[in-house]
N, C-alpha and C positions, 0 to 999 in steps of 0.2 A: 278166392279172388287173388289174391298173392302169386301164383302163378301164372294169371294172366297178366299181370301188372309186369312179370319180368322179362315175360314173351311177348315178340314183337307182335302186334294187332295191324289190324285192315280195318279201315273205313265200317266192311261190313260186320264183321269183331264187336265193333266200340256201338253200331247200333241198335244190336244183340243185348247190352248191356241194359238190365231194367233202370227205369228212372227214379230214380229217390232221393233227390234232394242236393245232388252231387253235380256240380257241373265241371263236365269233361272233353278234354279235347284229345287230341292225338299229336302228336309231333312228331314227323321221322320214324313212326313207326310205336312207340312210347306212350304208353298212356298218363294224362296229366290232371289230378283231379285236385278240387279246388271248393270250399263253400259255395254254394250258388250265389251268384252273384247277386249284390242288394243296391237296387234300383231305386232310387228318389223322383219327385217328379220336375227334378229342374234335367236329368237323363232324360227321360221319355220326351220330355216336351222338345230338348235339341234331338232327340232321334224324328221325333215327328214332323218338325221342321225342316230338319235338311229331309227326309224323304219326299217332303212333297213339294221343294226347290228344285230335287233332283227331277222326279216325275214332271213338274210343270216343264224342265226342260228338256225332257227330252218326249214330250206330246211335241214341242216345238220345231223337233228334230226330222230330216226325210227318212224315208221307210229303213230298214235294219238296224231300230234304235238301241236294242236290248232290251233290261227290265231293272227297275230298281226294287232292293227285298231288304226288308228290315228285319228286325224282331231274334237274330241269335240265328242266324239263315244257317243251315249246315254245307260248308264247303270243303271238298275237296281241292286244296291246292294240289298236290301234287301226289302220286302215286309211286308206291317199292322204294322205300317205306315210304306207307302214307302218311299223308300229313290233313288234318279234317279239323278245323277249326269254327265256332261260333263266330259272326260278324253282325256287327251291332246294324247297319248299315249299307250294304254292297250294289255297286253299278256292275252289271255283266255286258258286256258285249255281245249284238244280235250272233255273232259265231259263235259265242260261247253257248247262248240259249239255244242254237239250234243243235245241236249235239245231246241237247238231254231228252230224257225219255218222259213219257209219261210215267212210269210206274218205279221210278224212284223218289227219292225224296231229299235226297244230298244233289248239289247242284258238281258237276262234274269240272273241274277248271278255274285257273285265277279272275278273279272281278277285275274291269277295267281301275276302279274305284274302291279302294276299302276304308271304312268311316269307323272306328270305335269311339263311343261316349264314353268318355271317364264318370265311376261309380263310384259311393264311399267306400266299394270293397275292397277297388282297385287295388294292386301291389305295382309300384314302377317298375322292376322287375322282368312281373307280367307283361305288361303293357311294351318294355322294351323288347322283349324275345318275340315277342308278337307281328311288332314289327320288323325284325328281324325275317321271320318266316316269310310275312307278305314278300320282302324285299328279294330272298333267296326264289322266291316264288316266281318271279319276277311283275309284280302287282306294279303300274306305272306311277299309280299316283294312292296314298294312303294317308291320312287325315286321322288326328288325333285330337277329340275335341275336351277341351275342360269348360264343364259348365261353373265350375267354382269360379276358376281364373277369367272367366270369357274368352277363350284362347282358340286358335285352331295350330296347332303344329303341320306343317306339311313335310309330307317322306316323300322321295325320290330316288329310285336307284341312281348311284354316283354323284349324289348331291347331295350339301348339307341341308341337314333340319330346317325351315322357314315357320318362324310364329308368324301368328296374323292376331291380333287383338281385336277387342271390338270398335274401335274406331277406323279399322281399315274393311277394304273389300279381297275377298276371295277368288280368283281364276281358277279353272280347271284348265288355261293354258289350252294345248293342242290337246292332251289328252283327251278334256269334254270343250271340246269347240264353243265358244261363245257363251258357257256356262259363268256367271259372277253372282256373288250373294253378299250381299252387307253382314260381315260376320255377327255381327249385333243382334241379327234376327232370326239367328241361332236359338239368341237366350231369351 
């Protein structure tokens, strides 16, 4: 394994890779492996919320809404060297979903939307470079939620970081048109 570790991988490389307990992403071509991440249930509960914020709004939305996928969705941000990260949370654009196939299983393209729930495993670190890639990605809009602090951090390419706490309300702005959620109901 050490030899792949120091040779650049593909997307389809790092899928090859059997699963044992190790959660793995890709960066830039680099394999990056980490504890499996440890999930509580005040995570699940903000992942399950905002997905079904997101879904109710975009039922509400006219035809080429996209899809909202939760659960560690495997994406391909970007390709030479690939970059294939877990996302706790992601909105895709109807363009983006219509370019994938049936018979893969990694979604091809950046999410309009990227959501990560902070875990007790989390490393800042982590979580910074992460952002980072979304950013380089060019992902418009990425959300960083803490269910400890009740928080949403908002990333923007060219723009500072915005918290949102639980007494205020959330926009997706132009990004998700007319999307707001009371960050409270998050948690």
């Amino acid at each position: 394994m050490d030899a792949i570790l120091a040779a650049r991988m593909t997307a389809e490389d790092l899928l090859a890779v059997p699963i044992d307990g190790v959660d793995r992403e890709l960066i830039q071509g680099q394999l990056k492996e980490k504890p499996m991440t440890v999930r509580n249930r005040f995570h699940t509960r903000a992942v399950t919320n905002l997905a079904y914020h997101l879904k109710d709004w975009l039922e509400c939305r006219p035809q080429q809404r996209g899809e909202v996928h939760t659960g560690e969705v495997g994406c391909v941000l970007r390709r030479d060297p690939d970059t294939l990260v877990g996302i706790d949370v992601a909105y895709f654009s109807a363009e983006v979903m219509e370019r994938q196939t049936n018979d893969t299983t990694l979604i091809e393209g950046p999410p309009t939307l990227a959501i990560e729930v902070l875990s007790p495993s989390d490393r800042t670190e982590d979580i910074r470079d992460k952002v980072l890639e979304y950013l380089a990605a060019d992902v418009p809009l990425i959300w960083i939620v803490d269910p400890y602090f009740r928080t949403v951090t908002v990333h923007r390419p060219g723009k500072r970081p915005k918290m949102f706490n639980d007494g205020e309300t959330l926009s997706g702005d132009v990004t998700l048109p007319d999307f707001e959620i009371a960050v409270a109901s998050l948690f």
